[in-house]
N, C-alpha and C positions, 0 to 999 in steps of 0.2 A: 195524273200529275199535271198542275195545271203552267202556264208558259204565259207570261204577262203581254197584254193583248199589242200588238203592232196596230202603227196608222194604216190608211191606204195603201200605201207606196210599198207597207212590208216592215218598215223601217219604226225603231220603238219611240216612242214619244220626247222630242226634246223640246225645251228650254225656249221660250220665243226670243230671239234674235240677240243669242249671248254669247259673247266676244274678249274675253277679259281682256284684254291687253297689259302690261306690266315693264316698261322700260328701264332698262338698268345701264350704270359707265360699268365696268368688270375693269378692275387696274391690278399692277402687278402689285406683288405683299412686298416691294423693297420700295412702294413708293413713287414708283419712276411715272411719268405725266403720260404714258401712252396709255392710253382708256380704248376697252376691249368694248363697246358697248354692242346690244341687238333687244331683240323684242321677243317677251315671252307670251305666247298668244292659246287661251283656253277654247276650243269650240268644238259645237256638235255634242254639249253635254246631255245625255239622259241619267236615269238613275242609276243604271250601275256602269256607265263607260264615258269618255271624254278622248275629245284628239287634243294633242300636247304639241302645239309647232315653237320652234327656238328659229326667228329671224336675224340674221346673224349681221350685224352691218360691217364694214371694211376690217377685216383686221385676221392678225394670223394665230385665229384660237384656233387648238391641234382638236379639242376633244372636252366634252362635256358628260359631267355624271348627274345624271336626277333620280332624286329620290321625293318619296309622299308621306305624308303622316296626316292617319283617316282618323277616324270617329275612336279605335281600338289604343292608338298612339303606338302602334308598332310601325317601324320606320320602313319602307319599302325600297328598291334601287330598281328604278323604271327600265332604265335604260346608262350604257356608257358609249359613248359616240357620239356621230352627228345624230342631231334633235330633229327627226323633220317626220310631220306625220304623224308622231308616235300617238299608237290606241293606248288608252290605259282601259283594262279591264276591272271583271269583279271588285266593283266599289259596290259600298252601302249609299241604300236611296238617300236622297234628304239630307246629305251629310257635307261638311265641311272638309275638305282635303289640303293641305298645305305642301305648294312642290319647292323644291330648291334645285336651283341649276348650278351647277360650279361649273366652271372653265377651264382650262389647261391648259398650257403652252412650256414646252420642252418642261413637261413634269416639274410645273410650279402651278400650283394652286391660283389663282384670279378670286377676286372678290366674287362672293353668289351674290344670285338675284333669287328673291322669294316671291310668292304669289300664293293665291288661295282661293278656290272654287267651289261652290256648293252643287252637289250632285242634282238632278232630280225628281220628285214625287215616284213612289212605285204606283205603273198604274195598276190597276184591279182588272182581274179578271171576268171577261164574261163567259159565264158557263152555257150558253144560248148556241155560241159561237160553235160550230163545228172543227177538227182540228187536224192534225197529220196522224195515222200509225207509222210506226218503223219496225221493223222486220230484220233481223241477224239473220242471216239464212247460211248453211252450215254448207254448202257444197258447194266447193271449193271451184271457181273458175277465175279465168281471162278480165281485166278489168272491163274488154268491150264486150264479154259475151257474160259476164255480172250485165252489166246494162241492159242490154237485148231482155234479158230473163226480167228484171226489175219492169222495163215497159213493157215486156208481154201480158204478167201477172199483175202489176198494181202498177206504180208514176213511173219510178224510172228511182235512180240513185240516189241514197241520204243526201239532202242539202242539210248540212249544221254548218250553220254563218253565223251564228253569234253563242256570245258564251253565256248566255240563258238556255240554250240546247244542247252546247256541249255537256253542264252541267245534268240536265235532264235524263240525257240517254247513261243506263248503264255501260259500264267498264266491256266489251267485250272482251271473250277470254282466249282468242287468236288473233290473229294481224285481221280486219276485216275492210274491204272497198267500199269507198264513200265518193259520192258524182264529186269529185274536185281534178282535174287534170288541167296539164298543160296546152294552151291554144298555140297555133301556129303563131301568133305574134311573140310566144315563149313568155308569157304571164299565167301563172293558174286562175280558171274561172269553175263554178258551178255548172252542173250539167242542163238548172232549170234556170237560175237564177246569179247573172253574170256578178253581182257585185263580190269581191274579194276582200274587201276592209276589213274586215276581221281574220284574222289569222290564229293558229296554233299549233304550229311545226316545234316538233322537238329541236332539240341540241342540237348546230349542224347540219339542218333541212332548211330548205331543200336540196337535194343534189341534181346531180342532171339527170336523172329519173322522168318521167312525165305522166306517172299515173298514183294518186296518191290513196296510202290507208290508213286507217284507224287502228292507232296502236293500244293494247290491252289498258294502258293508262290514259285514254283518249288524245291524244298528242298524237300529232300527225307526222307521215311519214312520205317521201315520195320513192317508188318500186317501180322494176319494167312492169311496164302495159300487158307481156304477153305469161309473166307469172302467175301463179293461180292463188286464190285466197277465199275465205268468206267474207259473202261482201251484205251491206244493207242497203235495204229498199224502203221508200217510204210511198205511201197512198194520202189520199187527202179526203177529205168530207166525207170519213168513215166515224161514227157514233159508239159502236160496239169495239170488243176483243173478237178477233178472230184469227184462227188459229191457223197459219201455212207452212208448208214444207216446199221446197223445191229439188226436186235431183234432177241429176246428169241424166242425157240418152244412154250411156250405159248402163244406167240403174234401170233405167226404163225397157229396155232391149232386154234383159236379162228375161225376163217373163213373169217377173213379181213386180204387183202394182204397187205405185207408189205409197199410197198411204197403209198398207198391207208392213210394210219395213217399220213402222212406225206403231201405228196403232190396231193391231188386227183384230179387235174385239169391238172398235168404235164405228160411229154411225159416220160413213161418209159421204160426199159429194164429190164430184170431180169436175173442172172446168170443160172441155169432152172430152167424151170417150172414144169418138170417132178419130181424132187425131192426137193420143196420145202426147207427142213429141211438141206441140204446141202452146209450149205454156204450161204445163198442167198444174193445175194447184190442188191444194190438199186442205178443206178447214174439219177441223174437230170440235166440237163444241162438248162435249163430256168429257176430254181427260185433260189432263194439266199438263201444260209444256216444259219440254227439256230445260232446265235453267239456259240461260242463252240461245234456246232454240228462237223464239219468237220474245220484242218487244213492242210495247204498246203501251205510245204517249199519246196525250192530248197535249197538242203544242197551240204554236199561235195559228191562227186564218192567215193565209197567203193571199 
């Protein structure tokens, strides 16, 4: 499945040097001369996302609603609140988007302000490019001792920061850890890669939680750190499907070898045999994995 190629930096291709700007007065609907005005500002547009800032100049507006209407003409409601920042997501490439900002003050409507941005180009994929696998791995741990296991056996923790990935990876079908936690400064960052602008916390998240999962509908969640869950790993400049398991030292300790619980007729490998407890991994190349046992994207180059 292929994931539309990133620049250098990581980051998807935007728009050279585009700023919409869009100044509006916002007055009360009885008339009266006090003019609510500020500035509505587009930028950082690629083809499927844009940041939305509402620059507010002097005035005592309580609250703002935006909505968009894209390429489909189905009307969207971005945001109700203050305006600052806001991503909009899952837009079509190439496309003409129309936002409107209404204003509010003690629950009276204020004149909107409108604007209108074109998304853009999708880029094309190179298939040359080598990509990420990701991995649901079903035994259940600790969000730092998920980690530990993820850089023993392959990178370390899912980074999905944008929502060309979130789309990409399947629905898991239990709570599963993804590298996103809370830093000591109490911001969530990535476990590889610090930037945070994209978000997709369910209803209500985050809480004071500081370790965060992937809920079966992909929407994020934040859980204590010391809970246990399946968690996902991803690897990089891997080319092929290959097939892993991870268990606990229990599983291990028990005196049946790992890939034995799984597949006991298949051709295995084992990372070593000398130190069991060490990472072990398990790849199968002749039978077919558990639905949710193992996934495997070709994402963007990092």
């Amino acid at each position: 499945m292929g994931i539309p190629a990133r620049g250098g930096d990581g980051s998807l291709p935007k728009r050279e040097a585009l700023s919409k700007q869009i100044g509006i007065a916002a007055r009360r609907k009885e008339g009266r001369d006090d003019a609510y005005s500020g500035v509505l500002t587009f930028s950082d547009v690629t083809c499927s996302s844009l940041t939305l800032n509402w620059t507010q100049a002097p005035g005592p507006v309580v609250s703002y609603t935006v909505t968009a209407r894209g390429p489909t003409s189905q009307i969207k409601t971005i945001i109700t609140g203050n305006v600052t920042g806001t991503v909009v997501m899952d837009m079509i490439p190439d496309s003409v988007y129309n936002f409107t900002v209404v204003p509010t003050k003690c629950n009276i409507q204020l004149d909107m302000a409108t604007g209108s941005v074109v998304t853009g180009a999708a880029p094309t994929v190179d298939p040359s490019q080598p990509g990420k696998n990701y991995y649901i791995l079903k035994n259940s741990l600790t969000w730092s001792s998920a980690q530990q296991a993820c850089m023993t056996c392959f990178e370390d923790l899912a980074v999905i920061n944008s929502a060309e990935l979130t789309r990409a990876i399947p629905s898991p079908s239990y709570a599963t850890w993804i590298g996103l936690s809370r830093s000591s400064a109490g911001d969530f960052v990535w476990v590889i890669d610090n930037q945070t602008v994209y978000g997709n916390w369910a209803s209500g998240e985050p809480t004071n939680n500081n370790c965060v999962y992937l809920q079966t509908n992909k929407m994020w969640s934040s859980y204590p750190c010391s809970n246990v869950l399946w968690y996902m790993c991803q690897e990089g400049n891997l080319d092929s499907f290959q097939y892993h398991q991870l268990f606990s030292h229990a599983e291990l300790d028990s005196g049946t070898r790992a890939g034995d619980l799984l597949y006991p007729e298949s051709d295995r490998t084992y990372k070593s045999d000398a130190n069991p407890h060490a990472g072990q991994r398990h790849r199968d190349r002749s039978a077919e994995p558990d639905p949710g046992q193992l996934v495997h994207i070709r994402s963007d180059p990092k």
